[in-house]
Jmol script that loads the backbone (N, CA, C; Angstrom):
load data "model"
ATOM      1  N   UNK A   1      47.649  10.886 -44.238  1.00  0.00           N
ATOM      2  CA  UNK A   1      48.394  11.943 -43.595  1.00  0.00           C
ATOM      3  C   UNK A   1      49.421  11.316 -42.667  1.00  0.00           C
ATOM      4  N   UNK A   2      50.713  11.758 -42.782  1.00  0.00           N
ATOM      5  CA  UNK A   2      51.731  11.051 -41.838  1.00  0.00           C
ATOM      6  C   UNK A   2      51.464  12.123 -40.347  1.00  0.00           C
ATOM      7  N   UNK A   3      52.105  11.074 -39.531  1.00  0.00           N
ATOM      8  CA  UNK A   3      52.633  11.916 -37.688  1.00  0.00           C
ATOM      9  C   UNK A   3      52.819  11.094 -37.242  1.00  0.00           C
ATOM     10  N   UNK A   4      53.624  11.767 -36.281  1.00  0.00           N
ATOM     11  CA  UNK A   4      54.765  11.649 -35.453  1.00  0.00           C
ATOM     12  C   UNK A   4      54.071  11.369 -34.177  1.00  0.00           C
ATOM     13  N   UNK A   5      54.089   9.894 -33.909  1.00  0.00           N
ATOM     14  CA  UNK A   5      53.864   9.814 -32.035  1.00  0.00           C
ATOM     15  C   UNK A   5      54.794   9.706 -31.065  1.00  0.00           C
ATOM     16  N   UNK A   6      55.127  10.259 -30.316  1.00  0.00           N
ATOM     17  CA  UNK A   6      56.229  10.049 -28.972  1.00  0.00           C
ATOM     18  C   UNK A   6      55.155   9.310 -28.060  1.00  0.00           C
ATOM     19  N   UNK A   7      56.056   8.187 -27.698  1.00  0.00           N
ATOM     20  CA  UNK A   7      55.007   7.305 -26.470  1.00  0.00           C
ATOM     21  C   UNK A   7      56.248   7.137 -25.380  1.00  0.00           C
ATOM     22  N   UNK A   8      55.874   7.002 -24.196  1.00  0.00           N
ATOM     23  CA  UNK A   8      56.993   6.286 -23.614  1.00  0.00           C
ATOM     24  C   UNK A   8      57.359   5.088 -23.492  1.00  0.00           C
ATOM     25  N   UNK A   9      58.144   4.215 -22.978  1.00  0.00           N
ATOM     26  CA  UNK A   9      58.492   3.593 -22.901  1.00  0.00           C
ATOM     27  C   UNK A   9      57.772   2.092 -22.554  1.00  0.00           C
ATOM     28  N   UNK A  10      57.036   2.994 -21.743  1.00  0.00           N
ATOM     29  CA  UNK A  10      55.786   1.819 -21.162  1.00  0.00           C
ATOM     30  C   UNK A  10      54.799   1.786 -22.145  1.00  0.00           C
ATOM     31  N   UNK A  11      54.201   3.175 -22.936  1.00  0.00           N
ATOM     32  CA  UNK A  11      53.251   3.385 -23.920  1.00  0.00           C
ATOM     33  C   UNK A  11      53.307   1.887 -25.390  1.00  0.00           C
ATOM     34  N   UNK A  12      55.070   2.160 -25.022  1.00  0.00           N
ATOM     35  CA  UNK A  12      55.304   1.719 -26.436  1.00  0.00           C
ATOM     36  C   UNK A  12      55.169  -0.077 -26.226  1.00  0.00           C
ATOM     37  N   UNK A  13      55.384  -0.394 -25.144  1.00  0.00           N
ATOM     38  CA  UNK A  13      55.464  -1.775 -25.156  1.00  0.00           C
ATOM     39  C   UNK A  13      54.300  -2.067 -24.950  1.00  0.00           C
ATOM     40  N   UNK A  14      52.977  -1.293 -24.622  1.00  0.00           N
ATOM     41  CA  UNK A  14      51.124  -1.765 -24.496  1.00  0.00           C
ATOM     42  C   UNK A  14      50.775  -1.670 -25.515  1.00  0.00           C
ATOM     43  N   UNK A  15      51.367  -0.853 -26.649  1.00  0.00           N
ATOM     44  CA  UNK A  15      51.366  -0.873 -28.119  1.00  0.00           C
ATOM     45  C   UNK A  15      51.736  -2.151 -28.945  1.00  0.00           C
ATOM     46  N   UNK A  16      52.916  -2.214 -28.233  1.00  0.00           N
ATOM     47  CA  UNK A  16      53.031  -3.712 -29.054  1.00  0.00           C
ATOM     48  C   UNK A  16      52.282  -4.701 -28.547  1.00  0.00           C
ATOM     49  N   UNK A  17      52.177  -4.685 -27.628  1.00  0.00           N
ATOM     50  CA  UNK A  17      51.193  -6.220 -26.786  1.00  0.00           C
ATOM     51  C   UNK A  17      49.907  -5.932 -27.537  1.00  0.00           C
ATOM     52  N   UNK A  18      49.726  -4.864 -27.814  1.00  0.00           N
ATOM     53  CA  UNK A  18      48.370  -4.619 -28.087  1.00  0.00           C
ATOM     54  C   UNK A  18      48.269  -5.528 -29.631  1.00  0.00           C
ATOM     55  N   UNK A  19      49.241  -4.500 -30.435  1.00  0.00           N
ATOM     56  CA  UNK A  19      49.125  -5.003 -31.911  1.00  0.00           C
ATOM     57  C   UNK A  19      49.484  -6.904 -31.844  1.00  0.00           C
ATOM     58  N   UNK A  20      50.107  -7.100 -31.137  1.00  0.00           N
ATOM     59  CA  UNK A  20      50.574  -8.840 -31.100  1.00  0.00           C
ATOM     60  C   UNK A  20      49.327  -9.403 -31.160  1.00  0.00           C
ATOM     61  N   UNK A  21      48.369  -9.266 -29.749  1.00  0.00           N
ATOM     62  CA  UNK A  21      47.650  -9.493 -29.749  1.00  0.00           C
ATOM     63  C   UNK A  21      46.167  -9.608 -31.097  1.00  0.00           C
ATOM     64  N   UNK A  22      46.003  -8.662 -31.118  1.00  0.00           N
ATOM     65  CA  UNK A  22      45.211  -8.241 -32.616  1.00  0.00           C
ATOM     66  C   UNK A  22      45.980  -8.900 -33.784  1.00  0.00           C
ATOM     67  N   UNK A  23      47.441  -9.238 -33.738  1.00  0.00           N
ATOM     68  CA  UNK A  23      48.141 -10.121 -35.072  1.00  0.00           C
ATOM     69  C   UNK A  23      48.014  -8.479 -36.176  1.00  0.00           C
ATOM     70  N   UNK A  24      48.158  -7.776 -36.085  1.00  0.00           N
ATOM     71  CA  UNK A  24      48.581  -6.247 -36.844  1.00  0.00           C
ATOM     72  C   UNK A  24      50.205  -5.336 -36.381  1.00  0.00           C
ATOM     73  N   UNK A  25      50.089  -5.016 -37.167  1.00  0.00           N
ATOM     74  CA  UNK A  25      51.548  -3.595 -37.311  1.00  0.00           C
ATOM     75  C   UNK A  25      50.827  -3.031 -36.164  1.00  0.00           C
ATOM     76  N   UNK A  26      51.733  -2.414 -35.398  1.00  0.00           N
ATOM     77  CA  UNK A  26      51.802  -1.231 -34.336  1.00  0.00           C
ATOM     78  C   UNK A  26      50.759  -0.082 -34.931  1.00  0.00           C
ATOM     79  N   UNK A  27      51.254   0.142 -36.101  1.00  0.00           N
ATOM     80  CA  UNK A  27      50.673   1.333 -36.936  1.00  0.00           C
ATOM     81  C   UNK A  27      49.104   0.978 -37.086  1.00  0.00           C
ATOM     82  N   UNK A  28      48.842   0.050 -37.304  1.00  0.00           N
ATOM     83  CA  UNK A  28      47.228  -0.863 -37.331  1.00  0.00           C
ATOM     84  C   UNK A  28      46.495  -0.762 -36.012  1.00  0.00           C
ATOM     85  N   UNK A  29      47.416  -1.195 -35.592  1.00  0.00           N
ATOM     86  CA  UNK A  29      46.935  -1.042 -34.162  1.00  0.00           C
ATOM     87  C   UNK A  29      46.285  -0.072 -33.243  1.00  0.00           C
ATOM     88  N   UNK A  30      47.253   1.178 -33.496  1.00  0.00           N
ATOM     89  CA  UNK A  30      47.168   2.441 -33.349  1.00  0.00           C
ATOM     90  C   UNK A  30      45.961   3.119 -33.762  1.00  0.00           C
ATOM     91  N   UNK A  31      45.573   2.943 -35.246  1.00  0.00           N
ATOM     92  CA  UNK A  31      44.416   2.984 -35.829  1.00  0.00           C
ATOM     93  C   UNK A  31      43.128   2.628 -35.426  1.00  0.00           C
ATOM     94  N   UNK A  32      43.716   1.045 -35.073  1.00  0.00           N
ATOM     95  CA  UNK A  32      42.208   0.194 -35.304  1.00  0.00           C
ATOM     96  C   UNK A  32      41.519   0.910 -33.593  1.00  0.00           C
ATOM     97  N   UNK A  33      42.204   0.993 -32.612  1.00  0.00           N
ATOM     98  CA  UNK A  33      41.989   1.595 -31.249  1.00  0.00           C
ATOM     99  C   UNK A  33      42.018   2.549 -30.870  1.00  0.00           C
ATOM    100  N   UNK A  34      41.955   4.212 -31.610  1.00  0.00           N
ATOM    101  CA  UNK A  34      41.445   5.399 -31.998  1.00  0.00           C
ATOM    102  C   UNK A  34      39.776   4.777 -32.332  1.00  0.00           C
ATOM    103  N   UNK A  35      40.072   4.004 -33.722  1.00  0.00           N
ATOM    104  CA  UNK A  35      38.246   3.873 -33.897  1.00  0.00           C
ATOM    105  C   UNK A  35      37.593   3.204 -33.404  1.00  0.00           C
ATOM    106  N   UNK A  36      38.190   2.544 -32.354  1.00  0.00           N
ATOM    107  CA  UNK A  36      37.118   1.621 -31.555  1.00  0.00           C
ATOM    108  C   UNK A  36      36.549   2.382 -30.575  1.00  0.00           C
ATOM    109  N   UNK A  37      37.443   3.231 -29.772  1.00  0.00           N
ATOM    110  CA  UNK A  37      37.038   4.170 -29.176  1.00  0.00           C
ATOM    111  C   UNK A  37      36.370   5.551 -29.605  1.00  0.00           C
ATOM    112  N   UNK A  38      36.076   5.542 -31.139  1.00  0.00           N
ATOM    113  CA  UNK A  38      35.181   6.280 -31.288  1.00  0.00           C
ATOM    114  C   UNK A  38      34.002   5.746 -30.893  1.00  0.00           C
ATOM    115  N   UNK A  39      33.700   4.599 -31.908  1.00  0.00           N
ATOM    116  CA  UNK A  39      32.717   3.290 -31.489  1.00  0.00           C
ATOM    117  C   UNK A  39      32.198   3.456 -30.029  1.00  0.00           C
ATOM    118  N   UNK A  40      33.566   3.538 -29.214  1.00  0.00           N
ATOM    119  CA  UNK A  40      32.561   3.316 -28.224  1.00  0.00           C
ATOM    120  C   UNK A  40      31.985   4.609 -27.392  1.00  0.00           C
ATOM    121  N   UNK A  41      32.790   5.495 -27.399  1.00  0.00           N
ATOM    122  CA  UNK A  41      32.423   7.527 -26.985  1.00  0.00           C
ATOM    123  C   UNK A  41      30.653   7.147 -27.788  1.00  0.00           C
ATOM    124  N   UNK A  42      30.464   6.960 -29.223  1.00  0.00           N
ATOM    125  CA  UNK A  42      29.068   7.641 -29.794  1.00  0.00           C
ATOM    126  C   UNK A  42      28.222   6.343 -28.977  1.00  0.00           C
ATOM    127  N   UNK A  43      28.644   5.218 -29.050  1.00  0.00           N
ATOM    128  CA  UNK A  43      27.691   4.110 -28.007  1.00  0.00           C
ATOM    129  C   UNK A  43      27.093   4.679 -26.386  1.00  0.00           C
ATOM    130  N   UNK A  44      27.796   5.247 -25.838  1.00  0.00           N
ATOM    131  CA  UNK A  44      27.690   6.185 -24.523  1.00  0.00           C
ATOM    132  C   UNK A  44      26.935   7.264 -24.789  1.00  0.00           C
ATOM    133  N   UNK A  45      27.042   7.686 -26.265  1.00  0.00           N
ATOM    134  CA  UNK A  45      26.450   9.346 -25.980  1.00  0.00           C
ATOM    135  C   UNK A  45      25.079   9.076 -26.339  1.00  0.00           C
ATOM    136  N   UNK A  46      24.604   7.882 -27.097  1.00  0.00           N
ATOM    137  CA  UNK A  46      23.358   7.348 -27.803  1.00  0.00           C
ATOM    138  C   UNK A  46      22.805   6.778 -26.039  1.00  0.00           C
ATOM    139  N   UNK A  47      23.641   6.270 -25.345  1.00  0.00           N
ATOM    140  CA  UNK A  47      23.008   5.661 -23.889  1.00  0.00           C
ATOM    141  C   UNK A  47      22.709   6.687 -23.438  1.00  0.00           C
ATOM    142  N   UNK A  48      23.155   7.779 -23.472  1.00  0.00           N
ATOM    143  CA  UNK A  48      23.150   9.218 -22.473  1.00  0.00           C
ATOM    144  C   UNK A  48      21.810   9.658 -23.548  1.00  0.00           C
ATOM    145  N   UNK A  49      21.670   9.622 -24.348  1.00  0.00           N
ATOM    146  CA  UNK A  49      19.931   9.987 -25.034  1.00  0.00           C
ATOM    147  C   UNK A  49      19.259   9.389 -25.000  1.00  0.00           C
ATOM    148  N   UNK A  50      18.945   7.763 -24.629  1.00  0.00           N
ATOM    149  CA  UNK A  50      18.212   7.270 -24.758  1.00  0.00           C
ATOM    150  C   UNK A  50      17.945   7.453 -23.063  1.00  0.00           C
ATOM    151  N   UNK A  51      18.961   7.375 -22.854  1.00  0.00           N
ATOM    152  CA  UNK A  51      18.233   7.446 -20.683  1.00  0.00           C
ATOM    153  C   UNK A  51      17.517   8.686 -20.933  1.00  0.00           C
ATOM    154  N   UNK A  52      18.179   9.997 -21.329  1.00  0.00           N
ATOM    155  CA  UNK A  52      17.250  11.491 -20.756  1.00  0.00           C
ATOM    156  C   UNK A  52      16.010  11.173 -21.466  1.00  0.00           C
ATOM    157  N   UNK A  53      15.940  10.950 -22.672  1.00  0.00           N
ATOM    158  CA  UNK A  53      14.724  10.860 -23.378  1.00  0.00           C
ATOM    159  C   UNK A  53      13.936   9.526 -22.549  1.00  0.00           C
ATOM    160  N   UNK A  54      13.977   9.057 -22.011  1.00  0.00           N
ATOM    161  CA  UNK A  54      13.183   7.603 -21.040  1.00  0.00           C
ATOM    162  C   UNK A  54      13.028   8.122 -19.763  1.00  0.00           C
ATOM    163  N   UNK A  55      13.739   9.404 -19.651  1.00  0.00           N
ATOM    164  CA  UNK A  55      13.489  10.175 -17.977  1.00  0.00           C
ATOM    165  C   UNK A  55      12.571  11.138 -18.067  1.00  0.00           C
ATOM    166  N   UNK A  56      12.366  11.795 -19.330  1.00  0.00           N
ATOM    167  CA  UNK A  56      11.906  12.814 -19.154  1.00  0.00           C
ATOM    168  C   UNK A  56      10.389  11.963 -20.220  1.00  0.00           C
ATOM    169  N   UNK A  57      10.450  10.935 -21.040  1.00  0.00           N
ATOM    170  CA  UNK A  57       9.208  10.802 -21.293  1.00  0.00           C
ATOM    171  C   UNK A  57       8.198  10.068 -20.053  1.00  0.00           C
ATOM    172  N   UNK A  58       8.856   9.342 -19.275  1.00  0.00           N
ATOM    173  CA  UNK A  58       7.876   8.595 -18.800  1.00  0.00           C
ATOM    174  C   UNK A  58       8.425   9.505 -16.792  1.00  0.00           C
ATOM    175  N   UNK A  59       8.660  10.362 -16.524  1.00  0.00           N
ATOM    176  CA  UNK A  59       9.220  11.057 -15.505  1.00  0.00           C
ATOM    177  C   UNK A  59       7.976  10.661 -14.148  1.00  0.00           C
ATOM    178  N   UNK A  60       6.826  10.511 -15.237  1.00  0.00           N
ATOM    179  CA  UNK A  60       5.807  10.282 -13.855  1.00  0.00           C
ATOM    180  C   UNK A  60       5.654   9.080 -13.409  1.00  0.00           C
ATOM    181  N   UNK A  61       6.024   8.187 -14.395  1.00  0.00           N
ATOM    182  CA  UNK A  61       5.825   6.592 -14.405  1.00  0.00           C
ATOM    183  C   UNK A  61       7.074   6.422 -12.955  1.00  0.00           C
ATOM    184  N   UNK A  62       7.765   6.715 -13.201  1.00  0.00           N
ATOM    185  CA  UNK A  62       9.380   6.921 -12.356  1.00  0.00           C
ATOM    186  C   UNK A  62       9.090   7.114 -11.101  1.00  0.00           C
ATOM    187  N   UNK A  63       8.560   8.069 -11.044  1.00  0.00           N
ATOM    188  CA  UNK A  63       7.979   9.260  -9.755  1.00  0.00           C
ATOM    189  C   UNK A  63       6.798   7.887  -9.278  1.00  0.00           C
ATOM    190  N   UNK A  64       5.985   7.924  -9.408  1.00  0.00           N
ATOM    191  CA  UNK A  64       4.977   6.845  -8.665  1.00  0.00           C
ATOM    192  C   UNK A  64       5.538   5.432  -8.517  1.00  0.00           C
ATOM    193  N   UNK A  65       6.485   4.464  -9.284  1.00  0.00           N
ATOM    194  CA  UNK A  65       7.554   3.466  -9.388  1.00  0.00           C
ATOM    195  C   UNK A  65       7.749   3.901  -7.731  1.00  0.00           C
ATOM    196  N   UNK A  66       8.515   4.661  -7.431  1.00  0.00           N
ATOM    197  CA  UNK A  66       9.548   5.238  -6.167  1.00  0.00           C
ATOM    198  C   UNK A  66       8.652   5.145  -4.877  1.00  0.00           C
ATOM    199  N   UNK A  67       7.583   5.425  -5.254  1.00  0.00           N
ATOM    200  CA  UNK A  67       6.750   5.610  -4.088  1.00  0.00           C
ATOM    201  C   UNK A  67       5.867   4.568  -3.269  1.00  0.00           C
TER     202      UNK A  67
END
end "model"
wireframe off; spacefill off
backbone 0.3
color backbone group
């Protein structure tokens, strides 16, 4: 699917440093750092379940720990 990004000026040159860096097209770039940051959003949301589920299984273990 094609689109159209408007970046500014500053956008556009962290874009390129970015892709230089990585040795990819802008367009690659663009890509590859959308999905890394998916990567890393579901890594956080799996931390955010594994803490509630470790708070709420062991909640008493916690509670006497504190005391």
């Amino acid at each position: 699917m094609a689109m159209t990004v408007r970046f500014t000026e500053e956008q556009d040159a962290q874009l390129t440093q970015l892709a230089e860096y990585w040795g990819v097209s802008k367009q690659q770039a663009l890509v590859r750092a959308v999905e890394d940051m998916i990567v890393s959003i579901d890594y956080e949301n799996k931390k955010r379940e594994g803490l509630a589920f470790v708070m709420s299984e062991y909640a008493d273990v916690i509670k006497r720990l504190g005391e």
